[in-house]
C-alpha positions, 0 to 999 in steps of 0.5 A: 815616345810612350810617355810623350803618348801617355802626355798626350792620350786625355788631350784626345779623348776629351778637353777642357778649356778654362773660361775667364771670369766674368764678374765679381766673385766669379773664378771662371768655368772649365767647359768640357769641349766635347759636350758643352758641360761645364764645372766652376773654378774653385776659389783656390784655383780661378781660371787666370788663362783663357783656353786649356789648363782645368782639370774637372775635379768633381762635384761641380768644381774644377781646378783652373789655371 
């Protein structure tokens, strides 16, 4: 049960959800949910699912899924 918590304690404190993109050359946006702040998708990790799955990974970018 601990780890299950563990799992489940930063979807509480804070979510991010991944935004499709939009446009040529765009990978998406990972939007926190709680502040509207958002961070770009890197290249490597585009956001291919509407909805939670990113992870802010600093400067302005983040890993999407």
């Amino acid at each position: 049960m601990r780890l299950q918590f563990l799992f489940f304690l930063p979807a509480v404190l804070a979510w991010w959800n991944c935004e499709l993109p939009s446009g040529t050359g765009d990978n998406g946006r990972c939007v926190d949910g709680t502040t509207g702040n958002w961070d770009a998708c890197s290249a490597s990790n585009p956001c291919r699912v509407q909805g939670n799955g990113c992870s802010p990974q600093g400067s302005r970018i983040a890993n999407c899924s």
